[in-house]
BAMIPA-568845 format. One record per residue: chain; residue number from 1; z negated, x, y negated of N, C-alpha, C, O in turn. Coordinates in pm, 1 decimal, always signed. Atoms other than C-alpha are relative to their C-alpha. Layout:
BAMIPA-568845
ch,i,nup,neast,nnorth,caup,caeast,canorth,cup,ceast,cnorth,oup,oeast,onorth
A,NUM,Z,X,Y,Z,X,Y,Z,X,Y,Z,X,Y
...
end
This chain:
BAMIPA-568845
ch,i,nup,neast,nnorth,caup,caeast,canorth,cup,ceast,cnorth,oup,oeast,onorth
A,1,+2.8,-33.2,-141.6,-1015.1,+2926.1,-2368.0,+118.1,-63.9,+72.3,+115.2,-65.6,+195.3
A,2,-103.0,+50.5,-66.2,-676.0,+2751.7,-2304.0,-52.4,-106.7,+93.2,-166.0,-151.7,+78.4
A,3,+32.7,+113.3,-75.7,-676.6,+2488.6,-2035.2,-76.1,+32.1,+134.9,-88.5,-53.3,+222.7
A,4,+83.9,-23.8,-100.2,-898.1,+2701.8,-1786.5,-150.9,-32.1,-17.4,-216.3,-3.5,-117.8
A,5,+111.9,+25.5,-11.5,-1226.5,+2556.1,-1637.6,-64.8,+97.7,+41.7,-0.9,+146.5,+135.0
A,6,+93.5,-99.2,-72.3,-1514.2,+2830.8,-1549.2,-121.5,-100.4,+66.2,-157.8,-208.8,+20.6
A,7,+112.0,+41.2,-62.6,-1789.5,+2745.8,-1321.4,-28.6,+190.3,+58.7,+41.1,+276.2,+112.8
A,8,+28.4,-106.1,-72.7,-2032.0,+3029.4,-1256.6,-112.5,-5.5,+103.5,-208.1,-82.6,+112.2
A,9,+77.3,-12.1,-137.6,-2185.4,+3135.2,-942.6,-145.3,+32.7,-2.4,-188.6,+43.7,+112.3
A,10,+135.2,-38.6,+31.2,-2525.3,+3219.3,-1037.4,-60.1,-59.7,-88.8,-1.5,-89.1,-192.9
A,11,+42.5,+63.4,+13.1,-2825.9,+3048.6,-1107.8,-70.7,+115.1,-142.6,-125.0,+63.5,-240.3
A,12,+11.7,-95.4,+87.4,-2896.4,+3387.3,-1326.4,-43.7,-35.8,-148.6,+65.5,-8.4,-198.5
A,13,-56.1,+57.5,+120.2,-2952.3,+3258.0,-1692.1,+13.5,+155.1,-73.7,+62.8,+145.7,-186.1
A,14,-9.4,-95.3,+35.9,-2960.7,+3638.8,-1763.9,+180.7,-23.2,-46.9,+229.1,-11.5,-159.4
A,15,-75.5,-31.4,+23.5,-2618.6,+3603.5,-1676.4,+91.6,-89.5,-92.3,+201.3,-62.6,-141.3
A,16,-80.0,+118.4,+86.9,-2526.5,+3276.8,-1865.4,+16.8,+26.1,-97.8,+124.1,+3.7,-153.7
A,17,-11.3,-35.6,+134.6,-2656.5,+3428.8,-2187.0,+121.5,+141.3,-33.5,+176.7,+172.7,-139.0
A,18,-139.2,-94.1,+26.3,-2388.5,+3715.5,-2131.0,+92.7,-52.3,+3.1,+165.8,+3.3,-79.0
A,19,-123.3,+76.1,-12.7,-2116.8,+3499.7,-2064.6,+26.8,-96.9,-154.3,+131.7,-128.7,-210.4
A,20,-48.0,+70.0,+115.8,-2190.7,+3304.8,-2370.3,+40.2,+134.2,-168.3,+70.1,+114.3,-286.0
A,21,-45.7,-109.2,+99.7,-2126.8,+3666.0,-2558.2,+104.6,-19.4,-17.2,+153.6,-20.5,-130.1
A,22,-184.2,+33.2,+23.1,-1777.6,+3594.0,-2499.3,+44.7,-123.1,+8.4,+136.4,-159.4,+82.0
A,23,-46.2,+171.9,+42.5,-1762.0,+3216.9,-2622.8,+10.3,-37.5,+104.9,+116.6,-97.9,+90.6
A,24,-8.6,+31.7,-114.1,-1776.1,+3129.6,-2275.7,-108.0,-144.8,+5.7,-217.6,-133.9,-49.3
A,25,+114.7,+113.3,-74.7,-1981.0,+2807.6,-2162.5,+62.9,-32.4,+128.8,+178.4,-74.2,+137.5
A,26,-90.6,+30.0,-120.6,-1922.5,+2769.8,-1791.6,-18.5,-164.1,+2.2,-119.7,-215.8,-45.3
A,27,+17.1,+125.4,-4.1,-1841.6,+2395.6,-1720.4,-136.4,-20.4,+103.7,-242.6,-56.6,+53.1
A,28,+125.3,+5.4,-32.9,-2096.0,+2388.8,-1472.9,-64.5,+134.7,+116.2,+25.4,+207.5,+158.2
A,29,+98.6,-94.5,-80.9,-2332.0,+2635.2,-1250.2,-18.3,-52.4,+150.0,-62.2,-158.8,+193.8
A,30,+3.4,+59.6,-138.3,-2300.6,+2644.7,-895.8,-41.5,+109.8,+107.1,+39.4,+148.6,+191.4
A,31,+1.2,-124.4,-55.6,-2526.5,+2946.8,-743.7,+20.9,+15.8,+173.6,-29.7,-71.6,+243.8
A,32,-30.6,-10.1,-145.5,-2409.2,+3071.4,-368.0,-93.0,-15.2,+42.4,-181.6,+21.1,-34.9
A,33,+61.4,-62.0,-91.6,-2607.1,+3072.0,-123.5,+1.4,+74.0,+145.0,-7.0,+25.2,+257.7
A,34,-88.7,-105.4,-147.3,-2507.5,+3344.6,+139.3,-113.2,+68.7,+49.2,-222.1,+59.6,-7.6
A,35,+86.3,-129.0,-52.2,-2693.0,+3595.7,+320.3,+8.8,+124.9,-74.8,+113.2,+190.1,-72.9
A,36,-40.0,-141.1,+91.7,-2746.4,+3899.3,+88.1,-31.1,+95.1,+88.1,-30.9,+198.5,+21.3
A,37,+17.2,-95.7,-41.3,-2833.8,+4128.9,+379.2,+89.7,+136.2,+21.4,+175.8,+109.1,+105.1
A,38,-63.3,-75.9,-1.0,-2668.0,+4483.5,+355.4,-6.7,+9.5,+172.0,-98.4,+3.7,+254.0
A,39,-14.6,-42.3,-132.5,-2479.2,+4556.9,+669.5,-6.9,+147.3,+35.2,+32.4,+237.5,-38.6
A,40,+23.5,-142.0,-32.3,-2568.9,+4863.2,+869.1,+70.4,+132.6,-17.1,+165.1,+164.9,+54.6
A,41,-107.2,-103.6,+82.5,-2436.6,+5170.6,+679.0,+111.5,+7.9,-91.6,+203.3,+84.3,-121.4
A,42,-93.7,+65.2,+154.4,-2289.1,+4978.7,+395.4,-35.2,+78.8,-90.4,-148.3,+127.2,-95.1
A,43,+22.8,-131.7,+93.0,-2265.1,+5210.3,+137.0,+1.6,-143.2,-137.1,+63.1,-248.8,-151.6
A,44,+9.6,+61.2,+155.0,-2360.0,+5069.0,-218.3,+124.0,-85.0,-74.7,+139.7,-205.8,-92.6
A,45,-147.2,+45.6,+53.3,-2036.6,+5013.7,-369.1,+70.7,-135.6,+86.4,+90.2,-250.6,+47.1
A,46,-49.2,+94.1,-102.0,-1897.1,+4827.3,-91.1,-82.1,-139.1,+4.3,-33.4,-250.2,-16.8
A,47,+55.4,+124.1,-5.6,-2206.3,+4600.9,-40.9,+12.0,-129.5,-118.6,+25.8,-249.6,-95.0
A,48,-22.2,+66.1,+129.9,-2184.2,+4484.8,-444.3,+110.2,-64.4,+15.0,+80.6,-183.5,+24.6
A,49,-92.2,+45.8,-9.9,-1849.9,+4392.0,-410.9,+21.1,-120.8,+115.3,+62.3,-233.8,+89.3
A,50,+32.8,+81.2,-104.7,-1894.7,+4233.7,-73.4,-32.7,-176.1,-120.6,+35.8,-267.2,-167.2
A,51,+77.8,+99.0,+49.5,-2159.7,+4004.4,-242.5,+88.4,-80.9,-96.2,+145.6,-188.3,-77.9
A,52,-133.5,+51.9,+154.4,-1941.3,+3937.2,-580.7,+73.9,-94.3,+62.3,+59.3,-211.8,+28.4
A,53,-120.8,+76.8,-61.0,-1645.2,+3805.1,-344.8,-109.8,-103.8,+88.1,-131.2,-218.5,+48.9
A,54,+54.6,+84.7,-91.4,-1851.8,+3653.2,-85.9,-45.7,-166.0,-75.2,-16.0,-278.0,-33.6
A,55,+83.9,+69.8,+88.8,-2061.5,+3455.9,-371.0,+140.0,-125.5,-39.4,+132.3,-248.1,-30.8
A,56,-109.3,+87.1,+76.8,-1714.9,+3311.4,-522.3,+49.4,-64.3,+87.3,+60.3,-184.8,+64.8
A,57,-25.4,+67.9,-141.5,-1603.7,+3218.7,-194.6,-84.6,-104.0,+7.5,-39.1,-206.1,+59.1
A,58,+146.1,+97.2,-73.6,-1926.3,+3016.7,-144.8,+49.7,-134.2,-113.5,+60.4,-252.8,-82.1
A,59,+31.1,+76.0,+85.3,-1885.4,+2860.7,-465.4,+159.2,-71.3,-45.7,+184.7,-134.7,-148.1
A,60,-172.9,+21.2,-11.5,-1479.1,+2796.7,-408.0,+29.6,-170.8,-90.8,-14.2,-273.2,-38.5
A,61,-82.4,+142.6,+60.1,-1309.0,+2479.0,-660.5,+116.7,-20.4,+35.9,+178.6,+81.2,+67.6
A,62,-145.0,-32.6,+28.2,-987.0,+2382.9,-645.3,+60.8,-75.2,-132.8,+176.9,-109.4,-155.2
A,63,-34.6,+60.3,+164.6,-1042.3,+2229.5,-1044.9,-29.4,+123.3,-40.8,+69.9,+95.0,-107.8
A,64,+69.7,-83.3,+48.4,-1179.9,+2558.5,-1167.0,-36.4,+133.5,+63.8,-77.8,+156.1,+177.5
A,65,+31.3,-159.6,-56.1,-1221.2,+2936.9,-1151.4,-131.4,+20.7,+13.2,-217.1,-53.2,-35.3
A,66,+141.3,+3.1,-94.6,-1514.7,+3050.5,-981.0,-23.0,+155.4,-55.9,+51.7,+251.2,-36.1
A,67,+41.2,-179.0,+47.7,-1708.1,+3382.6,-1162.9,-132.1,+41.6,+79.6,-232.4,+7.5,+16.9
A,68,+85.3,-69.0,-52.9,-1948.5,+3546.6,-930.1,-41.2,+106.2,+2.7,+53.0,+165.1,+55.8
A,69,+47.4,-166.1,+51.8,-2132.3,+3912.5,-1002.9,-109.0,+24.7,+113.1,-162.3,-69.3,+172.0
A,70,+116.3,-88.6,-118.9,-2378.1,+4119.1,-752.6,-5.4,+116.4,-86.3,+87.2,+184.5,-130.3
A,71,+92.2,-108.0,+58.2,-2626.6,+4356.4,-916.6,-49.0,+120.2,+83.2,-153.7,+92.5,+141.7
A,72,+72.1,-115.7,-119.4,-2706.2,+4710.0,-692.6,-78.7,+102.7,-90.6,-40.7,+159.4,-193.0
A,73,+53.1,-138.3,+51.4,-2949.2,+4958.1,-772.9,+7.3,+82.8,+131.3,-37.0,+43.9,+239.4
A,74,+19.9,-99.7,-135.2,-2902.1,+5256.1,-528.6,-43.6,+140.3,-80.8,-23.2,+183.2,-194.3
A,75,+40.5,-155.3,+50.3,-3058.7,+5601.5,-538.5,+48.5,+68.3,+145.3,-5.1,+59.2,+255.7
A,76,-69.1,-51.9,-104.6,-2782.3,+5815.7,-342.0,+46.7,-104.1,+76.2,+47.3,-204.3,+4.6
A,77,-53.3,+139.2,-102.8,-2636.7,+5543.6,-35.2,-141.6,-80.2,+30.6,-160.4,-172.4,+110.0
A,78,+140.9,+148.0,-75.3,-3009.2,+5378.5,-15.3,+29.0,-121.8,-96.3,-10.4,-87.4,-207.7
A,79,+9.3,+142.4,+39.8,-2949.4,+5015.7,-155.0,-173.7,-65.4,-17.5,-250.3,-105.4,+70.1
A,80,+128.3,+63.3,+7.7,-3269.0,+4896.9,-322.5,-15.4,-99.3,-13.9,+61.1,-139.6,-101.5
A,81,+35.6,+117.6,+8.6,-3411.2,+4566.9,-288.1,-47.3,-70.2,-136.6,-119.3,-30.0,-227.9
A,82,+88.6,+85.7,+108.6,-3485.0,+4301.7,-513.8,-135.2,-33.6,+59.0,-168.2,-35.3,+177.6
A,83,+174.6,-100.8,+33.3,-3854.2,+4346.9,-578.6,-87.7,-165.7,+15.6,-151.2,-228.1,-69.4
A,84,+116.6,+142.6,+17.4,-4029.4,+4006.8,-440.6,-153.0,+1.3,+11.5,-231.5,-92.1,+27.2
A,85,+138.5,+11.7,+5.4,-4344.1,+4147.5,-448.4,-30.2,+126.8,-80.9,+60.6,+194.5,-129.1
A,86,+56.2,-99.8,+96.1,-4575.9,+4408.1,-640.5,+20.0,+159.0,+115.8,+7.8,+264.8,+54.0
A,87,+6.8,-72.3,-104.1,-4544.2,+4648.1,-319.3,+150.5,+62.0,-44.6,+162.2,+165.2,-110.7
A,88,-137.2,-34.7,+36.7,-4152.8,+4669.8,-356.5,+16.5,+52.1,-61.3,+80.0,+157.5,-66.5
A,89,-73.1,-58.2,+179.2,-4150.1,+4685.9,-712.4,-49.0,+194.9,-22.5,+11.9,+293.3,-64.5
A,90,+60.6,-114.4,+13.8,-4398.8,+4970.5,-693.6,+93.2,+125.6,+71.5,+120.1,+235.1,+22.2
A,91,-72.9,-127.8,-67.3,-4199.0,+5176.7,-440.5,+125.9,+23.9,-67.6,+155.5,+142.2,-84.2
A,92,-121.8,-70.3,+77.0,-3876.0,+5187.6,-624.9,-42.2,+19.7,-99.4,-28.5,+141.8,-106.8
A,93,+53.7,-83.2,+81.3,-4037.7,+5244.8,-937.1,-47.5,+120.0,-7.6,-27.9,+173.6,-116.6
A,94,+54.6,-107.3,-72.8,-4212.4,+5552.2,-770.9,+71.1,+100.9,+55.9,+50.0,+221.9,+64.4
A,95,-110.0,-111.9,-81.5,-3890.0,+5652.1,-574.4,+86.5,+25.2,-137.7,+125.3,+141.9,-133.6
A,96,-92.0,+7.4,+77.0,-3661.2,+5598.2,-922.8,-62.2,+144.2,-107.2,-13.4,+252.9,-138.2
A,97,+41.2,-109.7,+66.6,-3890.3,+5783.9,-1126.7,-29.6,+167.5,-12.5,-81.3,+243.1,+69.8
A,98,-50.2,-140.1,+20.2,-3806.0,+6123.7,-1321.3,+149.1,+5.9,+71.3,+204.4,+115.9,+70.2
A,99,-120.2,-56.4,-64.5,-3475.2,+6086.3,-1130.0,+138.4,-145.9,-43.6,+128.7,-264.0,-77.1
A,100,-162.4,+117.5,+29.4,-3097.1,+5886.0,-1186.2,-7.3,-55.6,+118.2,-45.3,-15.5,+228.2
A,101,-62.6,+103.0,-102.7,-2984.8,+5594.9,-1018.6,+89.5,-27.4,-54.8,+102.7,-22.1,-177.1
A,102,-127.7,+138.9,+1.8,-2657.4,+5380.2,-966.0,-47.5,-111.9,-47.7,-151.4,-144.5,+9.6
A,103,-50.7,+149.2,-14.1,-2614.1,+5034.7,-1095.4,+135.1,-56.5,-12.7,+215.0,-48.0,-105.9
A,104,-110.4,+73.5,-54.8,-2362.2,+4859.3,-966.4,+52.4,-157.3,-2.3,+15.4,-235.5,+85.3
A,105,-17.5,+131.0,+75.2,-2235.1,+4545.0,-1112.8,+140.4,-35.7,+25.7,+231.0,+6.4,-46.2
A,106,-111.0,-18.3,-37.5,-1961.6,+4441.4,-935.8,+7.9,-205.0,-9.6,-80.3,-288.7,+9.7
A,107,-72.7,+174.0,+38.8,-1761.4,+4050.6,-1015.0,+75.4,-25.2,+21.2,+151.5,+45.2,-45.2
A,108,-80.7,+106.4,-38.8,-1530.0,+3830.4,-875.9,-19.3,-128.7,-90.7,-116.6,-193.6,-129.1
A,109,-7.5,+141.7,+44.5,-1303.6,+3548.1,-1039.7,+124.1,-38.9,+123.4,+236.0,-0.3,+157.3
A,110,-74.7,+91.8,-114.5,-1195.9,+3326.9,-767.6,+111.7,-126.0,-94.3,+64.3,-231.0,-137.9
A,111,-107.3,+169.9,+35.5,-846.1,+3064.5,-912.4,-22.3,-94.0,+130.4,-40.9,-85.0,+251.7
A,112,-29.0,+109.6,-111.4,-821.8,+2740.3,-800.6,+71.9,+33.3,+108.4,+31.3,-6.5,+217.6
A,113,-110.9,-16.4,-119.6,-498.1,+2882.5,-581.6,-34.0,+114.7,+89.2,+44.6,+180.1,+157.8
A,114,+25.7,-127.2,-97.0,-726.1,+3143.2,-410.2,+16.6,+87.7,-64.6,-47.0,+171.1,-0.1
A,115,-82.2,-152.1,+45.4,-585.2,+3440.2,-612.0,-187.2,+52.0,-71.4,-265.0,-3.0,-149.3
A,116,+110.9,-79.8,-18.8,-886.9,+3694.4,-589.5,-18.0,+133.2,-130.8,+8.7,+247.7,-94.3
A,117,+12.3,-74.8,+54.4,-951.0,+3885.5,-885.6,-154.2,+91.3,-33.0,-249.5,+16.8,-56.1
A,118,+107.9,-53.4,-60.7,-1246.5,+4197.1,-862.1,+16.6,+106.3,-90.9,+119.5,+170.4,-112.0
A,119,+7.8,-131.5,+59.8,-1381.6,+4451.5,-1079.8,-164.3,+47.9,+29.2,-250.2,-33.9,+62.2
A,120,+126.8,-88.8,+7.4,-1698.5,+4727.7,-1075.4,-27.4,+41.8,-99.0,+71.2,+71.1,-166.7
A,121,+86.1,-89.0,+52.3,-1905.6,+4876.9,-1271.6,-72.1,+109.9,+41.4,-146.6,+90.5,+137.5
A,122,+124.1,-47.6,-56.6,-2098.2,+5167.2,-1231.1,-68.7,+70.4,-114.9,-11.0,+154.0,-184.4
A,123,+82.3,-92.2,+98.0,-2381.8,+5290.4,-1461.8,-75.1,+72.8,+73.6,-87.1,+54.2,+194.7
A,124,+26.0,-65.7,-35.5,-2562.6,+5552.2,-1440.7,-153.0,+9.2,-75.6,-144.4,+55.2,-189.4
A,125,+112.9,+3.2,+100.1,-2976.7,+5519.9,-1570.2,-98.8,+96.7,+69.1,-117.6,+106.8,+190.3
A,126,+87.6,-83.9,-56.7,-3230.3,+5778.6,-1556.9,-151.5,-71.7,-49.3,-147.3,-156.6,-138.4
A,127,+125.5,+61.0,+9.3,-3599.9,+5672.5,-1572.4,-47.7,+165.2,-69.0,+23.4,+264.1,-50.9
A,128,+87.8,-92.7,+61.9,-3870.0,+5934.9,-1784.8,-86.4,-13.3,+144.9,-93.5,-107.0,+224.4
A,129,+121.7,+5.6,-154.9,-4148.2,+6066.3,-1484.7,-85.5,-92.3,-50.8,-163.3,-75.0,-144.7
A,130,+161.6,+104.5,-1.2,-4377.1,+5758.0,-1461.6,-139.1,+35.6,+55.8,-169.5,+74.8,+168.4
A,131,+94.4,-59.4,-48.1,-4708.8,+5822.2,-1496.6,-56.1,-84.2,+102.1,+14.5,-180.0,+133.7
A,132,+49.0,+189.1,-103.7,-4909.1,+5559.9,-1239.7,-59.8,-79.1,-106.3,-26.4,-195.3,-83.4
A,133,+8.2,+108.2,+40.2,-5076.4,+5379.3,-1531.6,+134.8,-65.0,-75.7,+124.0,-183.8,-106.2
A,134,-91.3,+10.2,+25.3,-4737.3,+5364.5,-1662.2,+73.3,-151.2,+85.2,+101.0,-266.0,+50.1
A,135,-11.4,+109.9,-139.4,-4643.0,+5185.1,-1308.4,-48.9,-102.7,-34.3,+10.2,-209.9,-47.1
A,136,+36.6,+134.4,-4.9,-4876.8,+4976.7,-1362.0,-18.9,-62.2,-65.6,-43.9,-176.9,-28.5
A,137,-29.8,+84.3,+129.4,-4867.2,+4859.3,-1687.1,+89.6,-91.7,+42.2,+59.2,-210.8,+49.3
A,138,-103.5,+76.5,+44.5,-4523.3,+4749.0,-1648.6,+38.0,-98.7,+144.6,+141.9,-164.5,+150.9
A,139,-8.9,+73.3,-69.3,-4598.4,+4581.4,-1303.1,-103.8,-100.4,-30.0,-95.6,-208.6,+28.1
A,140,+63.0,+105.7,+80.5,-4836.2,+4390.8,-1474.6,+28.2,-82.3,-28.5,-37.0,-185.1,-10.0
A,141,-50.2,+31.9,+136.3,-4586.2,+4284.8,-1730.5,+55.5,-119.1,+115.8,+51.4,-233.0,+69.1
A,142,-37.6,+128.5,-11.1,-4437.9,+4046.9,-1448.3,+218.5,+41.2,+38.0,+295.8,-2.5,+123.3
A,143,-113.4,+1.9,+16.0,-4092.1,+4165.7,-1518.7,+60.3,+30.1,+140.9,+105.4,-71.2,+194.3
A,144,-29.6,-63.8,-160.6,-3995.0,+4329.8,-1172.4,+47.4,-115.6,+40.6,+166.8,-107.8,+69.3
A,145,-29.7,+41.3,-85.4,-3986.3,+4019.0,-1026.0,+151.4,-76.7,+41.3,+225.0,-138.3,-35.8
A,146,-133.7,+34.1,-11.1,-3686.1,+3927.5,-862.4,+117.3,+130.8,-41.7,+239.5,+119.1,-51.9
A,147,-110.5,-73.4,+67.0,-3508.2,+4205.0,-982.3,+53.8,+109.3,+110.7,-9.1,+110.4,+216.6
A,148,-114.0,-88.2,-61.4,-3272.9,+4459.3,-818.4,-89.5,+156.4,-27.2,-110.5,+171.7,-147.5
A,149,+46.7,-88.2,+50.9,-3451.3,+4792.6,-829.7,-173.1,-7.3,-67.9,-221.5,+96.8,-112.4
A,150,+86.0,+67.6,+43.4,-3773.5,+4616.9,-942.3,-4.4,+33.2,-139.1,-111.4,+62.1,-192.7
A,151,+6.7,+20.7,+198.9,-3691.7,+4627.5,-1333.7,+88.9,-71.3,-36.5,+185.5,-103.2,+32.8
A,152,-75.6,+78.3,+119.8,-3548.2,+4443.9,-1603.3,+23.0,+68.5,-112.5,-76.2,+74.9,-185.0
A,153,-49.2,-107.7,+61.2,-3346.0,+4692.5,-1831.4,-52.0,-70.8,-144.0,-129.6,-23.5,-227.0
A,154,+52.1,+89.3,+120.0,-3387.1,+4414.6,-2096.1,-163.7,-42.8,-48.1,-183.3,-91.8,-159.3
A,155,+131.6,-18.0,+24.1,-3750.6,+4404.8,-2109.5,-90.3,+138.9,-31.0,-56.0,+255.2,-52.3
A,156,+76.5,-193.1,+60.8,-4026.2,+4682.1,-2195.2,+28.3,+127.9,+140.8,-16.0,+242.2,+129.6
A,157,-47.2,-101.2,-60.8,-3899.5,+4881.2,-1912.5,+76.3,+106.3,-69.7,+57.2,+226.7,-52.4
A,158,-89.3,-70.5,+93.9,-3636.1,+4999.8,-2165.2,-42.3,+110.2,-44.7,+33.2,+206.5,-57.5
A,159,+76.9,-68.4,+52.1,-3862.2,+5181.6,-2287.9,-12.8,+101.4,+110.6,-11.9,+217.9,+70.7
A,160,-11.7,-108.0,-160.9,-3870.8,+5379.5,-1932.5,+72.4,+79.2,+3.6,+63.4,+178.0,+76.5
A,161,-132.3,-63.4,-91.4,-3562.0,+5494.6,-1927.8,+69.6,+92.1,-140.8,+98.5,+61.5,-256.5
A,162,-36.5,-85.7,+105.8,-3447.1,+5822.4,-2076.9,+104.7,+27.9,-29.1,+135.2,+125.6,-97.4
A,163,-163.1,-13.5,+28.2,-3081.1,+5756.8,-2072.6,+88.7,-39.2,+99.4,+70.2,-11.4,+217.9
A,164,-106.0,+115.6,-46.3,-2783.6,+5534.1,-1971.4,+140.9,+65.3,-30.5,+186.2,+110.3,-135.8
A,165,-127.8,-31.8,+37.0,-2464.6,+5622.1,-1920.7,+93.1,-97.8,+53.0,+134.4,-67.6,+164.9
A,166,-119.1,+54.7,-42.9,-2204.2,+5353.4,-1876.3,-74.1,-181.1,-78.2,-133.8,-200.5,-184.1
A,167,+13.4,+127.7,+57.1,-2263.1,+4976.3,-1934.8,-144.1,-84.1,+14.6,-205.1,-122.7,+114.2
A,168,+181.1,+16.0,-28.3,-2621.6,+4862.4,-2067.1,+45.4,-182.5,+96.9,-38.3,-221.9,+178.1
A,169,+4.5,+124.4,+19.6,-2463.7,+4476.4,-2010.5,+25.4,-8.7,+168.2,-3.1,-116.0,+221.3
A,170,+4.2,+13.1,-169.1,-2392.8,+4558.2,-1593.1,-87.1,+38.1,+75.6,-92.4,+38.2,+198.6
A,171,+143.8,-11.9,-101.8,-2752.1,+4668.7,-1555.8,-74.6,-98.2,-50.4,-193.3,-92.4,-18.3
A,172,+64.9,+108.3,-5.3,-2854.1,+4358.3,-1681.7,+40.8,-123.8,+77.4,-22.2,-229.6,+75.8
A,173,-60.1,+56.9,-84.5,-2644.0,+4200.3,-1453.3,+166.0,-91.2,-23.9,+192.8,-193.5,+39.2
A,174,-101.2,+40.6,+12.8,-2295.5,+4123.6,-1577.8,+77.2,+59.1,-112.9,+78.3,+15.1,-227.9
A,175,-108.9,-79.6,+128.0,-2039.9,+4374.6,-1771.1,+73.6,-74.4,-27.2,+158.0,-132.7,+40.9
A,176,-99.1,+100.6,+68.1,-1904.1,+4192.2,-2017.9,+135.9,+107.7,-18.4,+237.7,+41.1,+0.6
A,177,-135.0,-56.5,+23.4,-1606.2,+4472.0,-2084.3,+120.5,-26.3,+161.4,+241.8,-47.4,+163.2
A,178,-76.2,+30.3,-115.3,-1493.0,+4426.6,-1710.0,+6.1,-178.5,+14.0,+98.9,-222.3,+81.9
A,179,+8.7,+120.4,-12.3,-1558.5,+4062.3,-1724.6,+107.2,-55.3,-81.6,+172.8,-150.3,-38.8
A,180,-98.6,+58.0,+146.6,-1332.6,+3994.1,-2052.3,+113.0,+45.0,+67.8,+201.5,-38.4,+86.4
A,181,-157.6,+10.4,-65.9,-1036.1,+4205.1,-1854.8,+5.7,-101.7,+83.8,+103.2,-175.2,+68.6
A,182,-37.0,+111.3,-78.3,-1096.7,+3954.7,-1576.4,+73.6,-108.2,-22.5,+186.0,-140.6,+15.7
A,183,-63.0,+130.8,+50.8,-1072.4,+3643.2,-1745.4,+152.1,+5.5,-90.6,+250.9,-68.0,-90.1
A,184,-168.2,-14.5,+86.3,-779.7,+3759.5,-1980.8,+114.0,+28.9,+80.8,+229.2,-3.4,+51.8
A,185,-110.9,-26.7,-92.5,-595.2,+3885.6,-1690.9,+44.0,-165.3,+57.7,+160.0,-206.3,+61.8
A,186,-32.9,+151.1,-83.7,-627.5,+3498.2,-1512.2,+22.1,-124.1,-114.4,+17.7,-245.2,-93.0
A,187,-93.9,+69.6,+156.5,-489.2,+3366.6,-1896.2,-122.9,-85.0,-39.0,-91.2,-201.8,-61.2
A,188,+107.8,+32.5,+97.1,-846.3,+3274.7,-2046.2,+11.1,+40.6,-87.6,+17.5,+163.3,-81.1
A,189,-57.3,-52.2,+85.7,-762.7,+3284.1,-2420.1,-117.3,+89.1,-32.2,-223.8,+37.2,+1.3
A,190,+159.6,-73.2,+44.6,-1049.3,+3546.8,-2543.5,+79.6,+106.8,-76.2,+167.8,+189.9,-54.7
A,191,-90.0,-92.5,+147.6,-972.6,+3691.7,-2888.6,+39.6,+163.1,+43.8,+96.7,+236.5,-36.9
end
């Protein structure tokens, strides 16, 4: 990894265990805390990115690059919430199902000297029509919570979903193929 320090912005360990896909160990973990509220008629794309930068900002060194990521599920320009309750989870499960959504996995690496580097993702996942015990099986299961869209791609949801098109590793919350140009672009050695 040459003589660059990482510190990442999220308390995520989802996203730690992706980061250690690419021999990565961040020196240490330092999650933002900002306001995640979408501003009025923020379109999807925009808000992810927002967050990403904002997050690295929050979490600014001047020993060490700063990696921050924002997770979106949208269906069309609606921005869905992370799912802090069984109510939530249920309605985007309900609105997602039988139909495609966006995820949006958008990351910022903040250098010590400020220099702002930013990439997106966007996948594309369709859900199978959920039946309601279906629903509620898998709100049962626990997994929803906290999550973006109220699922966890990595858990038995997987099983939900009748097809993915783009990066399974930025609907779990951090594309490692956009992540690896990052760091290699800001001279992190990575084979």
């Amino acid at each position: 990894m040459g003589n660059h320090t990482l510190i990442l912005a999220s308390a995520s360990p989802r996203r730690r265990e992706l980061i250690a896909r690419l021999g990565i160990e961040p020196a240490g973990i330092a999650p933002a805390d900002i306001d995640e509220t979408p501003r009025k008629a923020e379109l999807p794309r925009d808000y992810a990115r927002r967050m990403a930068r904002e997050k690295a900002l929050a979490a600014a060194s001047a020993d060490a690059h700063v990696l921050a990521g924002d997770t979106v599920v949208a269906v069309g320009r609606r921005i869905l919430p992370k799912a802090e309750d069984e109510a939530t989870a249920r309605h985007c499960l309900e609105l997602m199902s039988g139909r495609r959504h966006r995820v949006l996995s958008a990351i910022a690496l903040l250098a010590p000297d400020g220099t702002l580097r930013e990439r997106l993702s966007e996948t594309i996942v369709v859900f199978k029509r959920l039946a309601p015990d279906e629903i509620a099986a898998y709100l049962a299961s626990g997994e929803w919570q906290g999550k973006a869209g109220g699922y966890a791609i990595q858990g038995s949801a997987e099983g939900l979903i009748r097809r993915i098109d783009g990066s399974h590793s930025g609907v779990v919350g951090l594309p490692l193929h956009e992540t690896r140009a990052l760091l290699k672009a800001a001279g992190f050695g990575l084979g």
